[in-house]
N, C-alpha and C positions, 0 to 999 in steps of 0.2 A: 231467610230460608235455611231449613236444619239442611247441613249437608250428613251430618251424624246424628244416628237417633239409637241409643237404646233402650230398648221397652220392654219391661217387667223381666230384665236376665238377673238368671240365678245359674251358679259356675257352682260343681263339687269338686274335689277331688276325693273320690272315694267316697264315704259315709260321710266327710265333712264338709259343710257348705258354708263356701267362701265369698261369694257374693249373693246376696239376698234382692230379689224383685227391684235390683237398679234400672233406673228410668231418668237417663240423661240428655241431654242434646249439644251439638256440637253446630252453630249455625256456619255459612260459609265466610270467612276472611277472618273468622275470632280466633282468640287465643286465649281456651280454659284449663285453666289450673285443675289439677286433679290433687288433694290433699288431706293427710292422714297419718297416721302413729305407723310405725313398721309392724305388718301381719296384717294391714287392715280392708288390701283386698287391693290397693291400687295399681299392682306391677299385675294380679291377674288378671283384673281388667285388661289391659292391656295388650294382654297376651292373648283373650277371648277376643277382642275387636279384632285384631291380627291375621285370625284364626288357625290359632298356635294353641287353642284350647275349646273345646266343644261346652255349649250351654244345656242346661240341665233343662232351662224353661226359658222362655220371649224371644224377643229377636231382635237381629240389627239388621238399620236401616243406613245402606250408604247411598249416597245421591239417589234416592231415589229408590233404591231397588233392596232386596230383604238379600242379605250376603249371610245371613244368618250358617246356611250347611257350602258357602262359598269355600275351597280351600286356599289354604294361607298364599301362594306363590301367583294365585287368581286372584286373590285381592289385590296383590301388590301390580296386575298389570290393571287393574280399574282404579288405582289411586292411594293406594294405604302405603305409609313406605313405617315400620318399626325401627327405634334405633333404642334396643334395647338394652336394659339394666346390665350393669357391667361390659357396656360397646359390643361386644360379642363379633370384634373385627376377627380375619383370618391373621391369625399371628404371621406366620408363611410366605405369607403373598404381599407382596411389595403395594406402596399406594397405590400405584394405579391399580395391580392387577383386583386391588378391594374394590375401586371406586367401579370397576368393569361388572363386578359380580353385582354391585346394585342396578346395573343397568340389563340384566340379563335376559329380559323379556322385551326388551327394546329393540326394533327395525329401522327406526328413523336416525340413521347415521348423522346429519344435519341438528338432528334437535338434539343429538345426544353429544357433540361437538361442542355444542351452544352452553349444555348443562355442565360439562366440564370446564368450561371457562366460569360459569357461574359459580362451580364448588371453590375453583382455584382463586377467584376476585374473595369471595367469601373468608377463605384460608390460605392467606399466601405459602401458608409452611407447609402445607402438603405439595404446592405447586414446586417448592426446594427443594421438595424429600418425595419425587416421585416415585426413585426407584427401590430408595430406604423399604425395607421387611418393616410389618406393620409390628412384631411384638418387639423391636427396640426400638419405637417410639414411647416416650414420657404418657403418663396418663391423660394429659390435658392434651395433647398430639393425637393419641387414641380416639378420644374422643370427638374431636374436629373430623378424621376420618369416618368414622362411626355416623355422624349426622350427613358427613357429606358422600357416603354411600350412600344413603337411604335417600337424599337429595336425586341422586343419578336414574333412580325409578319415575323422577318428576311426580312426587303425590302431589295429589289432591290435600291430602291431609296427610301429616307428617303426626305421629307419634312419638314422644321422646319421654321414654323415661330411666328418672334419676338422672339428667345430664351433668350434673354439678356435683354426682358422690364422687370423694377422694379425692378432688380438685385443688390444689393453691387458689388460694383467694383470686391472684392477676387470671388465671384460665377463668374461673367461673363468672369473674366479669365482663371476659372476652364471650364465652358461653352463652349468657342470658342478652349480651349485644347484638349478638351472630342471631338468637333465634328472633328479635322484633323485628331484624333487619327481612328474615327468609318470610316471616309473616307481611312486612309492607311489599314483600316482592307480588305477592299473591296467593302463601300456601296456609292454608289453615293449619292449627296448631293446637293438638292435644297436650297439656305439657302435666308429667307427674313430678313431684320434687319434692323432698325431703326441705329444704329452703324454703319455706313456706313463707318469709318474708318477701324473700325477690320472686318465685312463685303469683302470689297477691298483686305486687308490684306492677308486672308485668301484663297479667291477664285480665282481659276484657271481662270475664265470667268463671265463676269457679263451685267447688262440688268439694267436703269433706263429708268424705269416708271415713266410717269408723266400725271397726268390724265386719264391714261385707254389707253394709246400711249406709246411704247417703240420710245424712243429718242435718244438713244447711245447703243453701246456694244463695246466690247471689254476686253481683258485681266484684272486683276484687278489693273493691274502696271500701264497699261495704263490706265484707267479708273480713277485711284485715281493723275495722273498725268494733267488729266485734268482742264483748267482753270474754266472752268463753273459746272466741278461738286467738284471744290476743294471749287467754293464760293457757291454755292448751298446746301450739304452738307457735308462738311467737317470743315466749319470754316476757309477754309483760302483764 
């Protein structure tokens, strides 16, 4: 069952258009790869599902229901949590007070109790560095926050892109661990990534982008077994 569906969106910015008549699906408990050259439309994407960006033409489908003219802060209380391109954490505000602001539309003290214990099992170093300000955390720190705010909203489907830019090798392996593990828990997973190796690896189903045009899909066995996207990227 698609819990994400998007049909025939086209994104401008201005005169220029950035995603062309994409038509993708996101079914419920998978984890698809979104992959592509830089410029080629994947972090707008994102920002359009989000609803951090208005579509020129189609619509999205989230469980069920067209969030298409949804606003961004509405979405996040029906299940979308973004944990966008460069973490975009409050430098300012100490772990918790970040991990508080992903929970901001939440009532359920008890379940939100629960999801804190969750992000902390998930990231013991944020649980060390509660009270640490989030811009003198390391980038691979940032980023563990950055996913485990978005966590705190409890999606439905989790959005992450670029989790692995600028990362030490040891973070991005801790990274792509943390997110099979947040998928076996039960959250679906949009993933965009410049690492389209561990990207493929990873993902149950996948979608290259190349200029604002979905080009290929397919599984990520078969997608990484492909001759034009092994030399395109993969390196080989």
């Amino acid at each position: 069952m698609a819990l994400l569906e998007l049909n025939d969106v086209s994104v401008h910015y201005g005169r220029i258009q950035a995603i062309h008549d994409m038509t993708i699906h996101v079914d419920q408990g998978e984890i698809v790869s979104l992959i592509g050259a830089n410029g080629a439309g994947k972090t707008t994407t994102m920002r359009a599902i989000a609803g951090l960006l208005g579509l020129s033409h189609g619509s999205i489908m989230f469980d069920g229901e067209d969030i298409s003219s949804t606003k961004a802060h509405l979405r996040v209380v029906r299940g979308v949590s973004l944990t966008p391109e460069g973490r975009g954490i409050f430098p300012s505000m100490t772990v918790m007070e970040n991990l508080d602001m992903g929970a901001f539309a939440r009532k359920d003290k008890s379940g939100m109790a629960e999801d804190f214990e969750r992000v902390f099992d998930l990231f013991p170093r944020l649980k060390e560095r509660q009270k640490q300000h989030g811009g003198t955390m390391s980038g691979g720190e940032q980023q563990m926050l950055a996913i485990g705010r978005a966590l705190m909203g409890h999606p439905k489907l989790l959005l992450l892109d670029e989790p692995s830019m600028g990362l030490a090798p040891q973070f991005i392996r801790q990274i792509f661990r943390i997110i099979k593990e947040v998928n076996d828990q039960g959250t679906t997973v949009l993933l965009v990534e410049q690492n389209a190796n561990q990207a493929l690896k990873l993902a149950n189903r996948a979608y290259v982008l190349e200029t604002g045009h979905i080009t290929r899909e397919g599984s990520g066995t078969e997608l990484a077994s492909d001759d034009a996207v092994r030399a395109a990227y993969l390196g080989a």
